[in-house]
C-alpha positions as a Markdown table, in Angstrom:
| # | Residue | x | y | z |
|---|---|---|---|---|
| 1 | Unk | 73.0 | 182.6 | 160.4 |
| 2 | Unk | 75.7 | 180.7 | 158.8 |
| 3 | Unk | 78.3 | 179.2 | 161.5 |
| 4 | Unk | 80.9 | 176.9 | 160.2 |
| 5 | Unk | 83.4 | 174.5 | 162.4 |
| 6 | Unk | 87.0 | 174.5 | 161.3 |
| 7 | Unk | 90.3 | 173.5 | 162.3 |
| 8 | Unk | 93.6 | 175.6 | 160.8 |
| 9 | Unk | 95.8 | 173.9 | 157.8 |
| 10 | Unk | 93.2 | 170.8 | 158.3 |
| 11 | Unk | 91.0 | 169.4 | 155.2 |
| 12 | Unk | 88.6 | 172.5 | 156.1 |
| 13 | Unk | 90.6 | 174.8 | 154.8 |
| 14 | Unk | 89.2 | 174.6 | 151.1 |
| 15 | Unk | 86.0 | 175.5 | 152.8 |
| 16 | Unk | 87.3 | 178.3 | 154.5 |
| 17 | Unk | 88.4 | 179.7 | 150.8 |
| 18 | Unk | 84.9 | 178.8 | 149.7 |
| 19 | Unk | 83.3 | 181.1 | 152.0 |
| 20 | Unk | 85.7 | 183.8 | 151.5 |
| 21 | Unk | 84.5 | 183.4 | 147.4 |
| 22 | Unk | 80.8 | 183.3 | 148.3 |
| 23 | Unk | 81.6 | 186.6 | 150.4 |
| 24 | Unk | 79.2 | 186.5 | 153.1 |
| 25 | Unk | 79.1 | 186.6 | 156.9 |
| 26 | Unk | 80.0 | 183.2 | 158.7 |
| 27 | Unk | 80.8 | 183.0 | 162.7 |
| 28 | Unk | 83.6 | 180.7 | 162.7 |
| 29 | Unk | 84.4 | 178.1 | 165.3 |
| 30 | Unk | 87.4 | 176.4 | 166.1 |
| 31 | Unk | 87.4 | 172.7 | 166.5 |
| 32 | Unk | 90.7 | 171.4 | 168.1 |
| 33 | Unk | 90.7 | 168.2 | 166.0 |
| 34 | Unk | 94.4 | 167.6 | 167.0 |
| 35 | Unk | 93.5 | 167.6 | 170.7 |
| 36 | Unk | 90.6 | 167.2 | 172.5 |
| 37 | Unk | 87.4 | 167.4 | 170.7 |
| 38 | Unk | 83.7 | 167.6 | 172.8 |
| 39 | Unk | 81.8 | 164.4 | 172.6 |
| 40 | Unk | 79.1 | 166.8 | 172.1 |
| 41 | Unk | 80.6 | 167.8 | 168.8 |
| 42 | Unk | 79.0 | 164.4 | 167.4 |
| 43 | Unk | 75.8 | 165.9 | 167.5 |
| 44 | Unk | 77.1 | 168.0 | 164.6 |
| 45 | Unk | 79.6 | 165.7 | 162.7 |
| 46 | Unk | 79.5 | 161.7 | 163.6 |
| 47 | Unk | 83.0 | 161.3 | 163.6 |
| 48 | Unk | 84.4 | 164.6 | 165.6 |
| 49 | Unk | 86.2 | 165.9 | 162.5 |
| 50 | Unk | 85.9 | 169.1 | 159.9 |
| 51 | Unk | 84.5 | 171.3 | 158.3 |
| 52 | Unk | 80.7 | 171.3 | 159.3 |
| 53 | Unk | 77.8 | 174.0 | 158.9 |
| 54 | Unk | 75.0 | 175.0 | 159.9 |
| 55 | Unk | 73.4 | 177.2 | 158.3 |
| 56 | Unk | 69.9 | 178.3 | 160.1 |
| 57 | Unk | 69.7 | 175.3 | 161.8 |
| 58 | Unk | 70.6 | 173.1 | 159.1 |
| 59 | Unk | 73.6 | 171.3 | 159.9 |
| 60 | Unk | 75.6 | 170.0 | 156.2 |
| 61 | Unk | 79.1 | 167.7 | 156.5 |
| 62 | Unk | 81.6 | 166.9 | 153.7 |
| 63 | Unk | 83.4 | 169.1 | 151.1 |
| 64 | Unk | 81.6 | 168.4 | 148.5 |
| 65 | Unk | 78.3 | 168.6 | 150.1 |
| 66 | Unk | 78.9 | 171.5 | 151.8 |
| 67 | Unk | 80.1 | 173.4 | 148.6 |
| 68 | Unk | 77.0 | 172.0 | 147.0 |
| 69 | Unk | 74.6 | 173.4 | 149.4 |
| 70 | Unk | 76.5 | 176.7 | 149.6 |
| 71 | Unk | 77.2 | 177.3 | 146.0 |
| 72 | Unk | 73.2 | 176.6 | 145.2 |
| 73 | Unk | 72.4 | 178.5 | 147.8 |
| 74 | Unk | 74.2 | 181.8 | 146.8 |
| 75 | Unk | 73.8 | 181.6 | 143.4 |
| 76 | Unk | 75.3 | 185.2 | 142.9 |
| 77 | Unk | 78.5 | 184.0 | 143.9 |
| 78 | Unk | 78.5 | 181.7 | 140.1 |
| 79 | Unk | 80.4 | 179.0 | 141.7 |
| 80 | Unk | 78.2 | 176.1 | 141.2 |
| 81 | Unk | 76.3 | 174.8 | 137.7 |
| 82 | Unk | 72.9 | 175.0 | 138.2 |
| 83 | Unk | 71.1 | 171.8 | 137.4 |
| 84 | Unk | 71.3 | 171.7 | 133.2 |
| 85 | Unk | 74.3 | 173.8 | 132.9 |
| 86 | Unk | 76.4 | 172.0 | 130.2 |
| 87 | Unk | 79.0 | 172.3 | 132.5 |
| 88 | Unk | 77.9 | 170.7 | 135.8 |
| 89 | Unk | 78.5 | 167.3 | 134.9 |
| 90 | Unk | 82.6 | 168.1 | 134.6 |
| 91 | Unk | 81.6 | 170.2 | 138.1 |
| 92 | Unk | 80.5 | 167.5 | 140.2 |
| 93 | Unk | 82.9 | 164.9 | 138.8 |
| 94 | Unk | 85.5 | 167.3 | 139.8 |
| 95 | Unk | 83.8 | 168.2 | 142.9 |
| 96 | Unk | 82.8 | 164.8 | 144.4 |
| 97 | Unk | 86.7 | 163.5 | 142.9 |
| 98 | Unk | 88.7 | 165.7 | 145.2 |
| 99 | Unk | 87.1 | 163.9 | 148.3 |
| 100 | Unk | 86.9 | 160.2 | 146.7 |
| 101 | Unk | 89.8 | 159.7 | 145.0 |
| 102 | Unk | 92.3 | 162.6 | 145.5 |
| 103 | Unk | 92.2 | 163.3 | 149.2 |
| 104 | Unk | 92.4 | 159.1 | 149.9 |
| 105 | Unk | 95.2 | 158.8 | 147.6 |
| 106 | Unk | 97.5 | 161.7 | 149.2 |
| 107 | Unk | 96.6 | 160.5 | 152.7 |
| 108 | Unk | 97.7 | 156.9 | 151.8 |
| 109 | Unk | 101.1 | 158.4 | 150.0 |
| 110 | Unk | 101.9 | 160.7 | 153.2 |
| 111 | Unk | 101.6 | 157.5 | 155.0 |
| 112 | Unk | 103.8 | 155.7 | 153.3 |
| 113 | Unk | 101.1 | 152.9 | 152.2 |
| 114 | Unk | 101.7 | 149.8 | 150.2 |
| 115 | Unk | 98.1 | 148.7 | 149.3 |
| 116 | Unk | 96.7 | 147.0 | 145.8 |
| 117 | Unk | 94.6 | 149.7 | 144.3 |
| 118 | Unk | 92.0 | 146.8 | 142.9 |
| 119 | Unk | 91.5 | 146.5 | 146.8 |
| 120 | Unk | 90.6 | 150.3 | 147.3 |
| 121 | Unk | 87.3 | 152.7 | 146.0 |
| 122 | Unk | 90.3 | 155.5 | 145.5 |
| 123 | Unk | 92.4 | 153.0 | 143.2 |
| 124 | Unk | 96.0 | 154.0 | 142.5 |
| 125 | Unk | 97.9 | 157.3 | 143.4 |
| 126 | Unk | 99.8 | 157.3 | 139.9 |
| 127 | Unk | 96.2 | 157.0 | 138.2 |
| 128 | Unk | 95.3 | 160.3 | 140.0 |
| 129 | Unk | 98.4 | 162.1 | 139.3 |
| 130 | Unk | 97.5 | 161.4 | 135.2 |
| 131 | Unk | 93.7 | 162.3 | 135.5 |
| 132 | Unk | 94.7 | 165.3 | 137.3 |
| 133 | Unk | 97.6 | 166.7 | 135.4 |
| 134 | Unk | 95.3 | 165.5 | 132.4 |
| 135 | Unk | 92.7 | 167.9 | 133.4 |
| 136 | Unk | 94.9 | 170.5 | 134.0 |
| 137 | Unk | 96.6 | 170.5 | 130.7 |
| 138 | Unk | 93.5 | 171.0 | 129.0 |
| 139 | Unk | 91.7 | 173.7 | 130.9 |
| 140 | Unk | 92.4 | 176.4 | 133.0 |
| 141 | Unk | 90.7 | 175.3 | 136.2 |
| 142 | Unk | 89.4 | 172.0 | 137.0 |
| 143 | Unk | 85.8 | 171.9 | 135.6 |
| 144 | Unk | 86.7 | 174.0 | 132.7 |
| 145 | Unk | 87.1 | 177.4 | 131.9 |
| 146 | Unk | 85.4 | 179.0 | 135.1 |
| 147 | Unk | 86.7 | 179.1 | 138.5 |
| 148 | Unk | 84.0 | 177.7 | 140.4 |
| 149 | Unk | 83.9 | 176.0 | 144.1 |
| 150 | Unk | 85.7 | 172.7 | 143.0 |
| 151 | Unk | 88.8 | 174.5 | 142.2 |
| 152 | Unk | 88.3 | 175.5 | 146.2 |
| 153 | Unk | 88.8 | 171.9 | 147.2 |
| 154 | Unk | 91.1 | 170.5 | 144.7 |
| 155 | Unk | 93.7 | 173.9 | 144.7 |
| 156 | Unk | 93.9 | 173.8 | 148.5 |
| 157 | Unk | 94.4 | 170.1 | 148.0 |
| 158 | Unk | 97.2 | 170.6 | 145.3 |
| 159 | Unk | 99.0 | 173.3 | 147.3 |
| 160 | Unk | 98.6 | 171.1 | 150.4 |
| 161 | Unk | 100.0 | 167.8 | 148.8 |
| 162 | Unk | 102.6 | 169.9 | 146.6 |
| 163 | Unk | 104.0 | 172.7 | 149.7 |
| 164 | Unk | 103.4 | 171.0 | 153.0 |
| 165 | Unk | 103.3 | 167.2 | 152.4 |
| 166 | Unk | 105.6 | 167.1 | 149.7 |
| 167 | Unk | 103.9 | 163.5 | 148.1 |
| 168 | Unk | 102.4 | 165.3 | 144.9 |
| 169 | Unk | 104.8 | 165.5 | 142.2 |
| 170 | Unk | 106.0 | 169.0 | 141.4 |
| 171 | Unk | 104.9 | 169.4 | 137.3 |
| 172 | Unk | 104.4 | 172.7 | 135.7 |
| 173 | Unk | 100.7 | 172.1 | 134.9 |
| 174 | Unk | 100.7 | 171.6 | 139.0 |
| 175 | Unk | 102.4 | 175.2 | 139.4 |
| 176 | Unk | 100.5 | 177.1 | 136.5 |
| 177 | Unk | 97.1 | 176.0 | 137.9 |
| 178 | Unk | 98.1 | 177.3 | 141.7 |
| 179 | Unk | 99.4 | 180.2 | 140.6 |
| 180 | Unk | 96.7 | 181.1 | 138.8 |
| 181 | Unk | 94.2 | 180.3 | 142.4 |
| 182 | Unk | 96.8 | 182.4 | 144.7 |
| 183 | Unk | 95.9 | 185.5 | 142.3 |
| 184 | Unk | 92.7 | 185.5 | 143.5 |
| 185 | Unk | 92.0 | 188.1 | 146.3 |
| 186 | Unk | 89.5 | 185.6 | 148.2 |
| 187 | Unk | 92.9 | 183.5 | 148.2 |
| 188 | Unk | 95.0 | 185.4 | 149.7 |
| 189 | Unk | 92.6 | 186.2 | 152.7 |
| 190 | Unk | 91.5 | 182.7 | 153.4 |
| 191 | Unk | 95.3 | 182.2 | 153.7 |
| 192 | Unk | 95.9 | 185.0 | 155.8 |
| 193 | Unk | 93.2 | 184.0 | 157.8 |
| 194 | Unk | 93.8 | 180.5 | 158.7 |
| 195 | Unk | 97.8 | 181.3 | 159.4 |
| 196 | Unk | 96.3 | 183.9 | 162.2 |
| 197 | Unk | 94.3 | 181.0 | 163.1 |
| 198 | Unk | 97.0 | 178.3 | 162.9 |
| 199 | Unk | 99.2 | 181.2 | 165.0 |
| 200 | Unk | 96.3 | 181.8 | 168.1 |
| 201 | Unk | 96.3 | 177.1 | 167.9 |
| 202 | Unk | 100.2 | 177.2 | 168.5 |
| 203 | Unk | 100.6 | 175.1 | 165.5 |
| 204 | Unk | 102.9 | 178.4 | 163.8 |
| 205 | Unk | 104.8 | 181.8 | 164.6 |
């Protein structure tokens, strides 16, 4: 059994997508992370937040984790490498990117931060916004010429920082990458399906 803890339009929406992709049954729980969370939620994730799994008893936090574990273990889905792949390195530096450098580095824009990047792991927001658009000008998704469960992460990141909090500059590569990702069928329903849940939270109409 495969149950996965979520809150709508939060950082656990990419994982959300990725399960849509990987196309198999998950019992969803909602985790008010805006409001009041059960202490007893610690038990699952240390600091109360999303996305979490547990998948037959096995309980997995983080993106990138969580894709990890998932993707290996539904390989049919062909969203992650498998170990000697030429292409898993550019996967899990992609992968393990979104949530070090790229998620940190939108956060600390939204907020309005003035920081010295020497000072931070996630270094400078403009450095991002090359690597990124870098990437993206060379390939079609972000580890190459698949789709695989990175592009989960980092296009729900890229629509998130580009449509809602408006910090990501708005480039073409930015545009042509997302509209190739809102194409995809397993897209459209994730969407659909966190705006009903977003709706039932109160957070839209």
């Amino acid at each position: 059994m495969l149950r996965f803890y979520h809150a709508p339009w939060s950082r656990s929406s990419g994982i959300l997508w990725l399960l849509e992709e990987l196309a198999v049954s998950y019992e969803l729980v909602t985790i008010d992370i805006r409001g009041s969370v059960p202490e007893s939620y610690r038990d699952i994730q240390p600091n109360k937040k999303v996305p979490a799994v547990d998948v037959d008893g096995t309980i997995v936090t983080e993106r990138a984790a969580i894709c990890l574990y998932l993707g290996e273990r539904f390989p049919e889905a062909g969203l992650v490498p498998a170990p000697g792949d030429s292409s898993r390195a550019a996967f899990l530096s992609a992968l393990i990117y979104a949530d070090s450098v790229f998620d940190p580095a939108v956060a600390a824009r939204a907020q309005g931060w003035t920081y010295e990047p020497n000072n931070f792991s996630f270094g400078a927001f403009d450095d991002m916004v090359r690597h990124v658009d870098r990437l993206l000008s060379t390939r079609p998704y972000i580890a190459g010429g698949a789709f695989s469960a990175a592009d989960t992460q980092f296009g729900s990141g890229i629509h998130y920082a580009l449509d809602v909090l408006k910090v990501l500059p708005d480039r073409p590569v930015f545009r042509a990458y997302l509209q190739r990702l809102t194409e995809r069928p397993a897209f459209q329903r994730f969407m659909a399906r966190d705006l009903e849940l977003a709706k039932a939270a109160g957070m839209a109409t």
